[in-house]
C-alpha positions as a printed NumPy array, in Angstrom:
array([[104.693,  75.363,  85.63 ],
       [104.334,  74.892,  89.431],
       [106.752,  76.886,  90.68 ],
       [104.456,  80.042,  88.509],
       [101.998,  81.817,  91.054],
       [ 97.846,  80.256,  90.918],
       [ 95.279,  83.405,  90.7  ],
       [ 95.077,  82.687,  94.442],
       [ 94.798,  86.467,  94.872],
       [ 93.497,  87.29 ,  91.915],
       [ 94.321,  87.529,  88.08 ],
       [ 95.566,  90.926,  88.521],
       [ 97.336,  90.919,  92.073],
       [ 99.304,  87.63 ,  91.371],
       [100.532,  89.535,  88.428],
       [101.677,  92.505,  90.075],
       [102.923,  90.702,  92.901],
       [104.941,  88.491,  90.694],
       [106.436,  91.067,  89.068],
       [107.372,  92.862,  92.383],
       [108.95 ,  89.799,  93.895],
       [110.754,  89.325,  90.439],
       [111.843,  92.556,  89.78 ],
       [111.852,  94.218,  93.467],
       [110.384,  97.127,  91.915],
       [106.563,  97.664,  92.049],
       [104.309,  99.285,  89.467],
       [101.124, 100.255,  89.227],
       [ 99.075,  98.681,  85.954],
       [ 98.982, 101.536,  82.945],
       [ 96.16 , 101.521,  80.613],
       [ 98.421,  99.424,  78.263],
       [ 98.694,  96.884,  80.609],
       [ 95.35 ,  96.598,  81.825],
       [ 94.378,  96.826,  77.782],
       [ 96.801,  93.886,  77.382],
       [ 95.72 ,  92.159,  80.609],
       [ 91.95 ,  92.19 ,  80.087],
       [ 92.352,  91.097,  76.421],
       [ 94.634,  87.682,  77.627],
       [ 92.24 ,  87.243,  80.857],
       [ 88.878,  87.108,  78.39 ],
       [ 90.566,  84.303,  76.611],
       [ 91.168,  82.597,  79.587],
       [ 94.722,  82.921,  80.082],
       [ 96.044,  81.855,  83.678],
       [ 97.929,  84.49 ,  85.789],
       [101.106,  81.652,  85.591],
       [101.257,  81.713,  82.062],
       [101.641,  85.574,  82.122],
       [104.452,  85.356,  84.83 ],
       [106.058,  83.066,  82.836],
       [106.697,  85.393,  80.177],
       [107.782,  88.326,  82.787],
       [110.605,  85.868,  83.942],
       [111.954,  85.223,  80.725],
       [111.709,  88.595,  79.819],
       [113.444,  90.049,  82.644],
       [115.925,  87.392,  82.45 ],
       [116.72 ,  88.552,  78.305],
       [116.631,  92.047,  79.678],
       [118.683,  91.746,  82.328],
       [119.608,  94.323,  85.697],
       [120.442,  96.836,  83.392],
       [117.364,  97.261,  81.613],
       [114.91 ,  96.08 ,  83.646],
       [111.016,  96.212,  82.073],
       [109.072,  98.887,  83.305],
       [105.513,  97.225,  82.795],
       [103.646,  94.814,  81.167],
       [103.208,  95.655,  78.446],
       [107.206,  96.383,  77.554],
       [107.157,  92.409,  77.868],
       [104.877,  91.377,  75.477],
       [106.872,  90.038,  73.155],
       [108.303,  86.958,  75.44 ],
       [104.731,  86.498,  76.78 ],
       [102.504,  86.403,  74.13 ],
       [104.489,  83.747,  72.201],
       [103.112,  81.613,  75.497],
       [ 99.804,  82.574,  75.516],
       [ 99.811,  81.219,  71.651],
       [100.993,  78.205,  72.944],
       [ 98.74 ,  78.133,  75.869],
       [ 95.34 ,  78.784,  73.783],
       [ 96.693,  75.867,  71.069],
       [ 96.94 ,  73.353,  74.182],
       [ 93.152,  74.416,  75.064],
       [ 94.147,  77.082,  77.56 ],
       [ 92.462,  79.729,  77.107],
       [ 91.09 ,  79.259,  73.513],
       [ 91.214,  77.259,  70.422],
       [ 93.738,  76.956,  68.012],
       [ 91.813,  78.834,  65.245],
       [ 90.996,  81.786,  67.251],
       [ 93.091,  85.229,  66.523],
       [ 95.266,  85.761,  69.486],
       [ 94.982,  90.007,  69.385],
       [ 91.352,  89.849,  69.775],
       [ 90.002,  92.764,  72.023],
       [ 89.463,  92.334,  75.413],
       [ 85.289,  92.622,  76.264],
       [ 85.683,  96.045,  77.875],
       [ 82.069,  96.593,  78.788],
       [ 82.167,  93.712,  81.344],
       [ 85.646,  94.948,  82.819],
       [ 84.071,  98.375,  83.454],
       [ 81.078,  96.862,  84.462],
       [ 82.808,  95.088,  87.19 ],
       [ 84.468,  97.253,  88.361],
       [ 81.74 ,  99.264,  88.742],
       [ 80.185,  96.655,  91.056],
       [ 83.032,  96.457,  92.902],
       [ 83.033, 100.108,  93.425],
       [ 79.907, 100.256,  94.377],
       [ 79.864,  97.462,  97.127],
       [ 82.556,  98.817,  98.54 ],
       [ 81.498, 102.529,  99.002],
       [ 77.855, 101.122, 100.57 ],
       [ 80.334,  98.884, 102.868],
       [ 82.47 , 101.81 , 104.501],
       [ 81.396, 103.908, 107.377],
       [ 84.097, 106.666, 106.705],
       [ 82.524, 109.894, 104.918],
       [ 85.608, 110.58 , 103.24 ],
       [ 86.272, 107.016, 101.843],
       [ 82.492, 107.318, 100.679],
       [ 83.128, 110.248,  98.7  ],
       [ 85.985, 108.775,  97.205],
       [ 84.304, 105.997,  96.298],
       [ 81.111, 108.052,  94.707],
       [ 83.933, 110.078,  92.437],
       [ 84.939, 106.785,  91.224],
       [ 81.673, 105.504,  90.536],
       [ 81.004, 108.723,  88.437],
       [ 84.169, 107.795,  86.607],
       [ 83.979, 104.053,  85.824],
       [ 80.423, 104.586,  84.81 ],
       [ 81.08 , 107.162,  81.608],
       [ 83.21 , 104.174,  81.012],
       [ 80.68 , 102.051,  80.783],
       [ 78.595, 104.141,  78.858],
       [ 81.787, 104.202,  76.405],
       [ 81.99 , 108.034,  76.651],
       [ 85.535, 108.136,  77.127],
       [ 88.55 , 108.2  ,  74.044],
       [ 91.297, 106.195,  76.067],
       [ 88.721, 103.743,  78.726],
       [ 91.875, 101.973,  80.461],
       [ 94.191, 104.752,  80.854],
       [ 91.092, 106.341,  82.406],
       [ 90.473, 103.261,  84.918],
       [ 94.612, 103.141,  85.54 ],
       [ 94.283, 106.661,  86.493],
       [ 90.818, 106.28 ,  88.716],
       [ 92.785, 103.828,  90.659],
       [ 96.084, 105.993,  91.06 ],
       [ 93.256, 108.438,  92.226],
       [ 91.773, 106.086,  94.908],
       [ 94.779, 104.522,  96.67 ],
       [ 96.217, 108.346,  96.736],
       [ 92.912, 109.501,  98.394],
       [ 92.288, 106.315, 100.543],
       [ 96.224, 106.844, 101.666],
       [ 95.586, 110.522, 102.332],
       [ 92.304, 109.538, 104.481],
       [ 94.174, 107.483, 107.398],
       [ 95.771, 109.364, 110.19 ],
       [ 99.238, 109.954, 110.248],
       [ 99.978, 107.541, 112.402],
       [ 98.998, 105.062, 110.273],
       [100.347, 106.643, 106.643],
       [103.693, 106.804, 108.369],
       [103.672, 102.928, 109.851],
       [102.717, 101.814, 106.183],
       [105.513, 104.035, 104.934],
       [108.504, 102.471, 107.028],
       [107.074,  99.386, 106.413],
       [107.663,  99.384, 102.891],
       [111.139, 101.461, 102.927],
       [112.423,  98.539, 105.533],
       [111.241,  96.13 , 103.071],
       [112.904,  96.755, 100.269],
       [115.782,  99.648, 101.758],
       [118.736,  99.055,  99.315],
       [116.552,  98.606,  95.724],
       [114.384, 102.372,  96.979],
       [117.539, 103.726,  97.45 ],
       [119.057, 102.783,  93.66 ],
       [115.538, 103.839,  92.305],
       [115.188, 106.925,  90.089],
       [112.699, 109.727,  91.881],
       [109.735, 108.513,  89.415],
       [110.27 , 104.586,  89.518],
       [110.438, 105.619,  93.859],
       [106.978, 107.336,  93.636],
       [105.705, 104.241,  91.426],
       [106.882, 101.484,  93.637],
       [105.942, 102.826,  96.92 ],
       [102.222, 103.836,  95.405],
       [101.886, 100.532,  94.162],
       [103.148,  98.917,  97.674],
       [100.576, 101.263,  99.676],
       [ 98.117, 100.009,  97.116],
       [ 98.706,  96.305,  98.155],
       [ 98.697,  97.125, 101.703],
       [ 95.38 ,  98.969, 101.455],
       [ 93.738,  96.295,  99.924],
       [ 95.121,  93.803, 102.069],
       [ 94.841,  95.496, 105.305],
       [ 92.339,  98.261, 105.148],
       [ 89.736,  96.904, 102.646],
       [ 90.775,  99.447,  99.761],
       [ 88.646,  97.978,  96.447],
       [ 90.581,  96.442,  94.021],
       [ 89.136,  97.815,  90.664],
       [ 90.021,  94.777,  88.776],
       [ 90.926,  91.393,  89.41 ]])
């Protein structure tokens, strides 16, 4: 499985990543996937064996119904994370494979990473957002909220909109052609919702690449 992506950047990046170079269409993570995600990463499935089962699956799919998330490919990748866990990666053979994901510690790290991250900045603004998020991820952690994932999916939506919105325009609009340039013809073909997806999800990526946005998992 060489040619399938290490966690060089991350369980979660190399993921989305994958699936962007795969697909040309980015996404961000719903709660479902980051559900689905955090469950297979607890039993110590790789990032590879995950993008694995998003090639076959968009190869069965096919251009004309291409998946939309993770989680819509589930069922070509969690036949390989059986197999995976029964060769020792990940698990043993007698363990059950939908076994829930140990949410307390994903909150919990995200928390820290939250929290390192607002004492690091020196921008008022980015402070602030970070404090809101704090307040957020921590009734998570507390396990005061019905729906904890779609609740950390939409904290992070929250974040890369309001880090975005807190460079100068100069900047917003250099990230902007950047990723329009970069993937021009596939934009154009994309419905209005799957456009506002992929280019939140690409500003994400260049936030946290360039501009030291926190990446709430990883």
């Amino acid at each position: 499985m060489s040619h399938y992506p290490a966690d060089s950047m991350g369980f979660f990046d190399t993921i989305q990543v994958f699936f962007m170079e795969l697909t040309g269409r980015a996404i961000m993570f719903s709660g479902r996937d980051l559900e689905l995600l955090s469950r297979w990463r607890a039993q110590g499935v790789t990032a590879a064996v995950v993008c694995r089962g998003l090639k076959e699956a968009v190869e069965a799919l096919g251009e004309g119904d291409p998946p939309r998330g993770i989680y819509n490919c589930r069922a070509y990748i969690e036949p390989l994370v059986a197999v995976a866990r029964q060769k020792g990666v990940g698990g043993h053979e007698d363990e059950q494979i939908d076994a829930p994901a140990d949410e307390s510690e994903v909150f919990e790290r995200a928390l820290g990473n939250i929290e390192r991250a607002g004492k690091a900045s020196e921008d008022d603004k980015i402070k602030a957002l970070y404090r809101e998020a704090y307040r957020r991820v921590r009734l998570l952690c507390k396990g005061g909220v019905a729906t904890p994932f779609d609740e950390l999916a939409a904290v992070e939506r929250a974040l890369v909109d309001g880090f975005f919105a807190a460079l100068d325009q100069i900047e917003q609009a250099r990230i902007e052609e950047r990723i329009v340039r970069e993937n021009e013809q596939i934009v154009a073909r994309m419905s209005p919702q799957a456009r506002r997806e992929h280019l939140l999800a690409r500003r994400r990526l260049v936030l946290v690449r360039e501009h030291g946005l926190a990446r709430l998992v990883e």
